[in-house]
C-alpha positions as CSV (number, residue, x, y, z in Angstrom):
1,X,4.6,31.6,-3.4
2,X,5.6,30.9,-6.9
3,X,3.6,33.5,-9.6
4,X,1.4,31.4,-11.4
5,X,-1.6,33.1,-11.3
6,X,-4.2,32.2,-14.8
7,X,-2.7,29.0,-15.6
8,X,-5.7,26.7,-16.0
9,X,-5.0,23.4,-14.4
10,X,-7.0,20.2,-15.3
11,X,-6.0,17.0,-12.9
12,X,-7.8,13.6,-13.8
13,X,-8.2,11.3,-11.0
14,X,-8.9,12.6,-7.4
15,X,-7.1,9.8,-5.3
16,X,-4.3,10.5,-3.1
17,X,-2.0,12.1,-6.3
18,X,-5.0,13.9,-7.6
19,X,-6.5,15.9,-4.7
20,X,-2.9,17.1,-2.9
21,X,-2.1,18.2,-6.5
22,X,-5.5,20.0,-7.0
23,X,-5.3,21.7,-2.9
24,X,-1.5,22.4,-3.7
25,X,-1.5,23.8,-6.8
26,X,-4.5,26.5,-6.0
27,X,-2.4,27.2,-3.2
28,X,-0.1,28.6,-5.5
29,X,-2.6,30.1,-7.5
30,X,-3.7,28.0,-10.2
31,X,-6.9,27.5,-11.9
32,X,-7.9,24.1,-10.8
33,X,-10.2,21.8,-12.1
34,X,-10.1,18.3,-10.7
35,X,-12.1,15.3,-12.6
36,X,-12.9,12.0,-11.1
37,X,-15.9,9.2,-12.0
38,X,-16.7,9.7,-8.1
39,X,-19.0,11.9,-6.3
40,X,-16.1,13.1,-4.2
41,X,-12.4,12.9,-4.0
42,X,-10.4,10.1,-2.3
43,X,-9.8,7.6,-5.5
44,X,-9.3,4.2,-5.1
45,X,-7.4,4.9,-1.5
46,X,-10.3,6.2,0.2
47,X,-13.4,4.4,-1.4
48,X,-11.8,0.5,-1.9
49,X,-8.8,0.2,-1.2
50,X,-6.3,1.6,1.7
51,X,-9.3,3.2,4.1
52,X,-12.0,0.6,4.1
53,X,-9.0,-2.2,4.5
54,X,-7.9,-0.5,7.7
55,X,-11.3,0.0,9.3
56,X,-11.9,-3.7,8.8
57,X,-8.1,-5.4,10.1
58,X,-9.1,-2.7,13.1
59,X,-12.0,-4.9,13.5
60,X,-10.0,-8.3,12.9
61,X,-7.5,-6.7,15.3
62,X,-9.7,-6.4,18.4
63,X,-11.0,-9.9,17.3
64,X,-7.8,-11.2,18.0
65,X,-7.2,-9.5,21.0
66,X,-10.4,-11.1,22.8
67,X,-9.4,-14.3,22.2
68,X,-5.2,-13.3,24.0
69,X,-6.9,-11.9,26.8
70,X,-7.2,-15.5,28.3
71,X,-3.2,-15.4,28.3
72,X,-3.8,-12.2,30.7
73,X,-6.3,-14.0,32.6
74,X,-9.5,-12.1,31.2
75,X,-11.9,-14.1,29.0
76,X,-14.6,-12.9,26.6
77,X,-17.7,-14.8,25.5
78,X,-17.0,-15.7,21.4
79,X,-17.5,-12.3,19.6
80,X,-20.9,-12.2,17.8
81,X,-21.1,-10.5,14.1
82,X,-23.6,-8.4,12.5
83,X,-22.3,-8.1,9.4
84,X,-25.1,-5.4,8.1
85,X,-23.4,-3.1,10.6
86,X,-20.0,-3.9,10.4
87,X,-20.4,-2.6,6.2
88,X,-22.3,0.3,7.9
89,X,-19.2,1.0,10.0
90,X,-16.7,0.6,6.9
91,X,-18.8,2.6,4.6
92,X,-19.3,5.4,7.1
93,X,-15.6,6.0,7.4
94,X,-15.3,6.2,4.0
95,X,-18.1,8.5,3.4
96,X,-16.8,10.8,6.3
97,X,-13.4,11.2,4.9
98,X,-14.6,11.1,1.1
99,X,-17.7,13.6,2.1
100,X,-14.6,15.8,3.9
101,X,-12.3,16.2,0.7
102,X,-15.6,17.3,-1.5
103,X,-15.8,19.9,1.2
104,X,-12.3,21.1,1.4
105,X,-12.1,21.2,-2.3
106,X,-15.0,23.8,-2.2
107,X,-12.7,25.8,0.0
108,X,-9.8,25.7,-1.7
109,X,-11.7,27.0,-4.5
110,X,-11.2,23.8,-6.8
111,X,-13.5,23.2,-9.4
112,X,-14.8,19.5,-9.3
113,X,-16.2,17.9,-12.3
114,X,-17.8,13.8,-12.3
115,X,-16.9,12.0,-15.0
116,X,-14.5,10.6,-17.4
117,X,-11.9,12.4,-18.9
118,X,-9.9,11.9,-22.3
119,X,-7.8,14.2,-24.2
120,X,-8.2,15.7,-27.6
121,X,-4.9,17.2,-27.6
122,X,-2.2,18.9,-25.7
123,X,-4.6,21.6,-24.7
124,X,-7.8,19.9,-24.2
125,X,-10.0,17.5,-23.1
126,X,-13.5,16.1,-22.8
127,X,-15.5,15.0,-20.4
128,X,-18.2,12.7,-20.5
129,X,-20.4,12.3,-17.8
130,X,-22.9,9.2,-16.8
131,X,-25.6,10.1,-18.6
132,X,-23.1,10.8,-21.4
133,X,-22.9,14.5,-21.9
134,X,-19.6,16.2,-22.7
135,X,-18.3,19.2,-21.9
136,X,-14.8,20.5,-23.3
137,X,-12.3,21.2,-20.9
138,X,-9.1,23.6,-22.4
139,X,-6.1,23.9,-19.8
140,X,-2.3,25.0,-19.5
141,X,-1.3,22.0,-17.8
142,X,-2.6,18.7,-16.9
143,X,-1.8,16.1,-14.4
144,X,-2.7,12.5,-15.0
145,X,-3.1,10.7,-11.6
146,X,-6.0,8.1,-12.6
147,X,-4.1,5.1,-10.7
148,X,-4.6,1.4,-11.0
149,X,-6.9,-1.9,-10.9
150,X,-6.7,-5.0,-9.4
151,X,-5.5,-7.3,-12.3
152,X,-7.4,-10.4,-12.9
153,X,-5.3,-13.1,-15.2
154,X,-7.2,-14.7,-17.9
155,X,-7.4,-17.8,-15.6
156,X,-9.8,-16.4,-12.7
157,X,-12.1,-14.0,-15.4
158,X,-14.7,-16.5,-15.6
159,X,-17.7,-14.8,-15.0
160,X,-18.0,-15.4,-11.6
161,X,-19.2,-13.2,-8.1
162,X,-17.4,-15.9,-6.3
163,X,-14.4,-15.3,-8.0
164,X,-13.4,-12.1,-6.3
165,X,-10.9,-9.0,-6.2
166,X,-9.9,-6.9,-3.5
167,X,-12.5,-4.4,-4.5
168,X,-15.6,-6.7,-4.0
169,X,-13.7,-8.4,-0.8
170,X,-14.2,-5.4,0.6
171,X,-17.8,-5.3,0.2
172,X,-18.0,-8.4,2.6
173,X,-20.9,-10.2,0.7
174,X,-21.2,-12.9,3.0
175,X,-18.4,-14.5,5.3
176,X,-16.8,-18.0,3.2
177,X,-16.3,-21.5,5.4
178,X,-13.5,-21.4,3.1
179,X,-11.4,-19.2,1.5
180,X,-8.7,-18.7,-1.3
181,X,-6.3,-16.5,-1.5
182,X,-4.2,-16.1,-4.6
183,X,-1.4,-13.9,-4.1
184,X,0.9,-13.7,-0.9
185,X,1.4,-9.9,-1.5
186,X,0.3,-7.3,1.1
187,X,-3.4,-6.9,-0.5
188,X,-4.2,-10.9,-0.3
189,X,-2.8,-11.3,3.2
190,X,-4.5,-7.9,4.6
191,X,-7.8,-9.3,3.2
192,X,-7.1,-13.0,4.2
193,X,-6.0,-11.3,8.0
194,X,-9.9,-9.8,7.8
195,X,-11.9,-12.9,6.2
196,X,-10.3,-15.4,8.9
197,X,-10.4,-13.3,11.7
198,X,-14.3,-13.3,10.8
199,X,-14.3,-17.2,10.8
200,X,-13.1,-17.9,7.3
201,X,-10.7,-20.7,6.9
202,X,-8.1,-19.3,4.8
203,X,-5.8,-20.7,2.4
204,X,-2.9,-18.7,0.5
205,X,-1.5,-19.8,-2.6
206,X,1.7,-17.6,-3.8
207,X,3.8,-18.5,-6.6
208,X,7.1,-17.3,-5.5
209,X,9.0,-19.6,-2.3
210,X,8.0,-16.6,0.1
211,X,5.0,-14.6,0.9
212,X,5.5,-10.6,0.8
213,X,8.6,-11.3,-2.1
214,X,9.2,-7.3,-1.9
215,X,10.4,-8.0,1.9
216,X,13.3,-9.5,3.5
217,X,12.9,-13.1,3.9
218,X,13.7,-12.6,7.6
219,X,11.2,-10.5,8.1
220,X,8.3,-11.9,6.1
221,X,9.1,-15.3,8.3
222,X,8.2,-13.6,11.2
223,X,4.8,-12.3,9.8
224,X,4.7,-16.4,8.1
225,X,4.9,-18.2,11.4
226,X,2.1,-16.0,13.2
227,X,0.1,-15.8,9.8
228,X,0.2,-20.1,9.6
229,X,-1.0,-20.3,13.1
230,X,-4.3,-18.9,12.2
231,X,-4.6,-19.8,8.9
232,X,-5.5,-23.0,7.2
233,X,-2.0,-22.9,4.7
234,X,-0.1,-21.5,3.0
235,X,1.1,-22.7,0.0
236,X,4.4,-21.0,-1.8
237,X,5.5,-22.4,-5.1
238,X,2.2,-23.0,-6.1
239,X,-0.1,-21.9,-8.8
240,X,-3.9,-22.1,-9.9
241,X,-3.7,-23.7,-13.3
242,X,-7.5,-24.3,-13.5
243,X,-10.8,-22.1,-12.1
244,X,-14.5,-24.0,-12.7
245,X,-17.1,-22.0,-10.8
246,X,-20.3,-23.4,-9.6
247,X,-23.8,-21.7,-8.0
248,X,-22.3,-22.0,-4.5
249,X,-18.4,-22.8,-4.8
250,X,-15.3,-22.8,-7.3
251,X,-13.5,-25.6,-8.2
252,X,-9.7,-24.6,-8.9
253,X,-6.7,-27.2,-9.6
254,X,-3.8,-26.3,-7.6
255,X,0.4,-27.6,-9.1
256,X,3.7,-27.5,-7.4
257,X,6.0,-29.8,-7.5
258,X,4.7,-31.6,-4.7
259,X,0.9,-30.9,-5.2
260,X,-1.5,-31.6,-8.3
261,X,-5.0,-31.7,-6.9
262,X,-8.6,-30.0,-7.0
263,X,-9.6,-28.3,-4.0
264,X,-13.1,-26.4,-3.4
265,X,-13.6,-23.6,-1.9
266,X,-17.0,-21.1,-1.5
267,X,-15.1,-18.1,-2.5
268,X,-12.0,-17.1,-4.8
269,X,-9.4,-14.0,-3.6
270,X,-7.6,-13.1,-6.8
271,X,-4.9,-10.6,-5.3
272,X,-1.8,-11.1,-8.0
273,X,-1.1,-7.3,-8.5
274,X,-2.6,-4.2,-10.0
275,X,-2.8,-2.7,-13.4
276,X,-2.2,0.7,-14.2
277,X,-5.2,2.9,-15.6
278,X,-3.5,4.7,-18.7
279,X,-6.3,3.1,-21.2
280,X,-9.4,5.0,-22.6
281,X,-7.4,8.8,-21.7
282,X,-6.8,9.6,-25.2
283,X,-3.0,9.1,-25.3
284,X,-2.8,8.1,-28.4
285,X,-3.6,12.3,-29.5
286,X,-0.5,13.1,-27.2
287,X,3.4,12.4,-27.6
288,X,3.0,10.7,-24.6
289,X,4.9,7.0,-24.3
290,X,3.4,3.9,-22.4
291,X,5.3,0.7,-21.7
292,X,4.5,-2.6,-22.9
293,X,2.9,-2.6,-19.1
294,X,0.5,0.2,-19.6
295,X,2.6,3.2,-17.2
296,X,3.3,6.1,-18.5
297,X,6.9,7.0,-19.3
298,X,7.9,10.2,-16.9
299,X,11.0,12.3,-16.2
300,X,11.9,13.1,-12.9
301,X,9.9,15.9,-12.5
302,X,7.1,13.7,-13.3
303,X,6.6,15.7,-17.2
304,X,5.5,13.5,-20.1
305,X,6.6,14.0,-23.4
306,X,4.4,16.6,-23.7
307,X,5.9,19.4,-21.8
308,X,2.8,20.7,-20.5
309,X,1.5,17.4,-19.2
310,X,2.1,15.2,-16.1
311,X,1.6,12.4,-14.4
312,X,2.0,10.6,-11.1
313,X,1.0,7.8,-8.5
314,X,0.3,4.2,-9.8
315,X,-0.1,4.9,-13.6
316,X,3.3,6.6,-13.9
317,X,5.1,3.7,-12.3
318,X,5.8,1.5,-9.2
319,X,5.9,1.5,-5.8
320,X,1.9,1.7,-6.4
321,X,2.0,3.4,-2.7
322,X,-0.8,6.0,-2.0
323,X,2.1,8.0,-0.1
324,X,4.4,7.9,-3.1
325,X,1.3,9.0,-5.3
326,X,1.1,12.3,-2.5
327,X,4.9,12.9,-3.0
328,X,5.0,12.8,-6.8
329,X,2.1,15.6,-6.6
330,X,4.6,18.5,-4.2
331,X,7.2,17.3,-7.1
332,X,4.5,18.4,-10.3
333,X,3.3,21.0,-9.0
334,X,6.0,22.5,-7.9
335,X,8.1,21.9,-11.6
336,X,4.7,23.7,-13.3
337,X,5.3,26.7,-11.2
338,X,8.9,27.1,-12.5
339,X,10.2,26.0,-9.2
340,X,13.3,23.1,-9.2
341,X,11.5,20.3,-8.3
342,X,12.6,16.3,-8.7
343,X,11.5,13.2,-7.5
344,X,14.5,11.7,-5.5
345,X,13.4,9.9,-1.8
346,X,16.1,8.8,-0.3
347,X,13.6,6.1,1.1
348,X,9.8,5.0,0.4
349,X,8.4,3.5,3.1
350,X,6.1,0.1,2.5
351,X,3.7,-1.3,5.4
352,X,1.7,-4.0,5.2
353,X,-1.2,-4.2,8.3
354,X,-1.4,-7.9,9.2
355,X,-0.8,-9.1,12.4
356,X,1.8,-8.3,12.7
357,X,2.9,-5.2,11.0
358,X,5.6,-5.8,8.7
359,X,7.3,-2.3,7.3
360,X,10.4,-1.1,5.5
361,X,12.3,1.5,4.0
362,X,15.3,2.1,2.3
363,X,17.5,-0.1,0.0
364,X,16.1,-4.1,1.9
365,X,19.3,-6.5,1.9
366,X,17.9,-8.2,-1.3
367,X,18.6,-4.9,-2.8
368,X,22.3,-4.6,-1.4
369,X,23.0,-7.9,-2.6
370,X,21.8,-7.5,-6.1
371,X,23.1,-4.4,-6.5
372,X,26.4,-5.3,-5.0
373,X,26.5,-2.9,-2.3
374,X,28.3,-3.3,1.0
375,X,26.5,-3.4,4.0
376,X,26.4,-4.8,7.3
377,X,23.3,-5.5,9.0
378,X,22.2,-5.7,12.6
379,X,18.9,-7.2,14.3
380,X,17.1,-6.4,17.5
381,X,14.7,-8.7,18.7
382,X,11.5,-8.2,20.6
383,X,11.8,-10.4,22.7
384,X,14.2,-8.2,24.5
385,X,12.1,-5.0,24.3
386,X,10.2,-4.6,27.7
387,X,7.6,-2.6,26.2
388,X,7.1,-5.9,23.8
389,X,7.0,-8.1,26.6
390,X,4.2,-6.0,28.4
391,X,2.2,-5.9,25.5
392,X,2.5,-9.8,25.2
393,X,4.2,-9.5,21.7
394,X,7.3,-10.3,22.0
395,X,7.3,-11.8,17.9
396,X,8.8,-8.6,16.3
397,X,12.3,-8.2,14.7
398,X,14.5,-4.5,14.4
399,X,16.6,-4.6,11.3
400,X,19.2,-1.9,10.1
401,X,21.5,-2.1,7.2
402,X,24.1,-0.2,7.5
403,X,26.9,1.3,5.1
404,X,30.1,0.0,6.6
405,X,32.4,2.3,5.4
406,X,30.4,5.7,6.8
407,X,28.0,4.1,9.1
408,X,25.2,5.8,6.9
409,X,21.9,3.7,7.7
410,X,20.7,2.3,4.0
411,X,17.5,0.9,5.4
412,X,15.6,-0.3,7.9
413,X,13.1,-3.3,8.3
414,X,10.5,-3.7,11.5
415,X,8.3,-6.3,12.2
416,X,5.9,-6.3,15.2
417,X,2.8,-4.8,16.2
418,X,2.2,-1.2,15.2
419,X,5.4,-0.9,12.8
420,X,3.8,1.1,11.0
421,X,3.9,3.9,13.3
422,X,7.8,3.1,14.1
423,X,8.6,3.1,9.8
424,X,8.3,7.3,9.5
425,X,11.4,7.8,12.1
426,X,13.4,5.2,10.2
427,X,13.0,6.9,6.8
428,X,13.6,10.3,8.2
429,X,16.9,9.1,9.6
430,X,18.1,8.2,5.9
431,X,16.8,11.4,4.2
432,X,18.4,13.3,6.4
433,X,21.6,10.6,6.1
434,X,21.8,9.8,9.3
435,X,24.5,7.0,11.0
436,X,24.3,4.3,13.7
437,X,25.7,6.4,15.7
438,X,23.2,9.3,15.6
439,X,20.4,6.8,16.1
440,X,22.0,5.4,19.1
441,X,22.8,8.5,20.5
442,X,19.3,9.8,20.5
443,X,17.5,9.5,23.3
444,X,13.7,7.1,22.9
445,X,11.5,7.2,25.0
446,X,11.0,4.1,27.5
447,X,8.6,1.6,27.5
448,X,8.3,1.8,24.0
449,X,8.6,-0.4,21.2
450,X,10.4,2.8,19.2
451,X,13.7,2.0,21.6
452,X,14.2,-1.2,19.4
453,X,15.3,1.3,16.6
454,X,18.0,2.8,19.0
455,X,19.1,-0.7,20.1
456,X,19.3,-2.3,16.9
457,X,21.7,1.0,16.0
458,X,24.1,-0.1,19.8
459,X,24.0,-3.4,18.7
460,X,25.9,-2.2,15.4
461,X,28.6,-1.4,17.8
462,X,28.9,-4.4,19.0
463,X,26.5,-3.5,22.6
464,X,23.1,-2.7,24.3
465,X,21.6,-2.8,27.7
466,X,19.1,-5.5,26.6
467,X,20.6,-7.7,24.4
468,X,23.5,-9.9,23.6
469,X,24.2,-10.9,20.0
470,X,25.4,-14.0,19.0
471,X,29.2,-14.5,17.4
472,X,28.6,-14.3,13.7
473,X,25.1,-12.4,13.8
């Protein structure tokens, strides 16, 4: 344990950057003091975003499931909703978990203030809190970890509850005959996977020719064809060019090159990205730099340009991933103790929960291409996995990309049910710079979906039990 005993450290923003910072760094004997506008930690993770989303696709999950039993030969009457109950269920996890941080920063001796932060200097701040008293805050060091906010383009901000982000999606006000989703990111089809498995009738508009852009076209066709089965459309190349809202529906004007019509809908999903939350901190009194898109400007040991200052998570710059945000905090810490400390994954890992998963890590083989990198890459599909076949998904897809020259693994896309779970194996096998040939010569465990990871590795070698490859794949 470093010696760092009486340096006062203040940490704005209590999400999934802010608390680990706060419980790590008393650890190791700081003075904490951890500020947030909430009543406990957890951020926007914990309250609207990562947790409540999860609780809810469970829900859409075992909706689903009813409805493949018949395939199996068991049938369920048509699921009834209580809606009251099923926001009771979401906000109870989140008040369990939240409720549980506030408890375990009293025992990690953390000192929790509500309110809103904003410096005065390199040594100070103040917070204000709802009823707006201040109190001055003096520190050694100081962590910025505030995170981001859905952004809403100047199109969609028309005054409007039916004109919605994920943050009030999430609030399930009432269940929409039909539905829009703007944005084929992760956010607008986790929300869109939830709203139509309630009975919405759900249509995605994405501007770009794919949905989930950040994935491998491969892979996000996989999620596409199971996605369009349940869904009403999706639309990619298109835009919104027009919003009207109304008392019980919103009017929006849809172009692509094929398409130049009004549609209505009761309800408006505005999931285009997120915004990072460096406004309103009192910057402007540091030498602290923000780009022209509002993150602030970091080293690799996540220091500002004011040495005794910090920040990490979605304000200090993409992936927006509550893991990376986690990360970065060890990394901060660790460089304000005197320790060496920088941030260098070999591999962040990015899951999105539909149905079904889609996951990756590593450099994807849009990345090897526009980087110029050689690679080789080598598929496994489910269809071949027994423990797939059993479980009646059989649509998932095992992708490696491999370094040709060393065999070194450079990244690793699944998709099929739970590859989330399977992701975490993947990136610790190119940390650790792991080949093919280590992968395939570790023993998985049978039936399981895991196996498709050591396969996928054989098949780089041109064999495996299961599956033949095609010439030319």
């Amino acid at each position: 344990m470093s010696d760092s005993n009486g340096k006062r450290l203040v940490i704005i923003g209590a999400g999934p950057g802010g608390y680990p910072a706060a419980f790590n760094a008393a650890h190791q004997g700081f003075d904490v003091t951890l500020i947030d506008q909430r009543a406990n930690p957890g951020g926007v993770c914990l309250y609207v975003g990562c947790i409540p989303s999860k609780a809810l696709l469970h829900v859409a999950r075992v909706i689903e499931e009813t409805k493949e039993a018949a395939n199996w030969g068991v049938t369920f009457s048509e699921p009834k909703f209580d809606l009251d109950k099923l926001r009771k269920f979401k906000d109870k996890v989140v008040t369990k978990l939240t409720s549980g941080l506030g408890a375990m920063a009293k025992q990690h001796k953390v000192k929790f203030m509500q309110g809103r932060a904003a410096f005065n200097d390199n040594k100070s701040l103040t917070v204000s809190d709802e009823n707006g008293k201040t109190k001055k805050v003096e520190f050694d060091f100081a962590l910025i970890a505030t995170g981001s906010r859905p952004a809403m383009p100047k199109v969609f901000d028309v005054g409007s509850d039916r004109v919605m982000t994920s943050t009030e999606a999430l609030d399930l006000p009432d269940i929409p005959k039909k539905l829009l989703v703007v944005g084929g990111g992760y956010i607008g089809l986790e929300l869109g996977t939830v709203y139509q498995a309630l009975g919405s009738k759900v249509t995605v508009v994405e501007m770009l020719s794919n949905i989930l852009p950040g994935a491998d076209k491969d892979l996000s066709e996989v999620l596409a064809k199971s996605f369009k089965a349940r869904v009403e459309s999706i639309l990619t190349d298109t835009r919104v060019s027009e919003v009207k809202p109304g008392k019980s529906n919103v009017k929006v004007k849809l172009l692509s090159a094929d398409l130049n019509e009004e549609r209505t809908y009761d309800r408006v999903l505005v999931t285009v990205g997120r915004a990072p939350n460096s406004q309103h901190l009192g910057l402007e009194n540091l030498n602290v730099k923000v780009t022209e898109r509002g993150f602030i400007e970091v080293d690799s040991r996540r220091c500002t340009g004011e040495p005794n200052i910090y920040a990490i998570g979605d304000v200090a710059g993409e992936p927006g991933l509550a893991h990376k945000a986690t990360f970065e905090a060890k990394t901060a810490i660790n460089a304000m103790a005197g320790e060496p400390a920088a941030y260098d994954p070999a591999a962040i890992p990015a899951v999105v929960f539909t149905d079904p998963e889609l996951a990756w890590t590593g450099l994807t083989e849009a990345d090897c291409l526009n980087r110029g990198i050689d690679h080789k890459i080598t598929k496994f599909p489910w269809a071949a996995s027994g423990r797939a076949v059993t479980l009646d998904r059989p649509d998932g897809l095992t992708k490696l990309i491999v370094d040709p020259h060393t065999d070194r693994i450079l990244g690793v896309g699944i998709v099929g049910i739970s590859a989330g779970d399977l992701i975490a194996g993947a990136t610790l096998a190119i940390e650790m710079a792991a080949t093919a040939e280590d992968v395939a010569s570790t023993i998985h465990p049978h039936p399981t979906t895991s196996e498709t990871f050591m396969e996928a590795a054989e098949l780089y070698y041109g064999h495996s039990p299961h599956y033949i490859a095609r010439k030319g794949r």
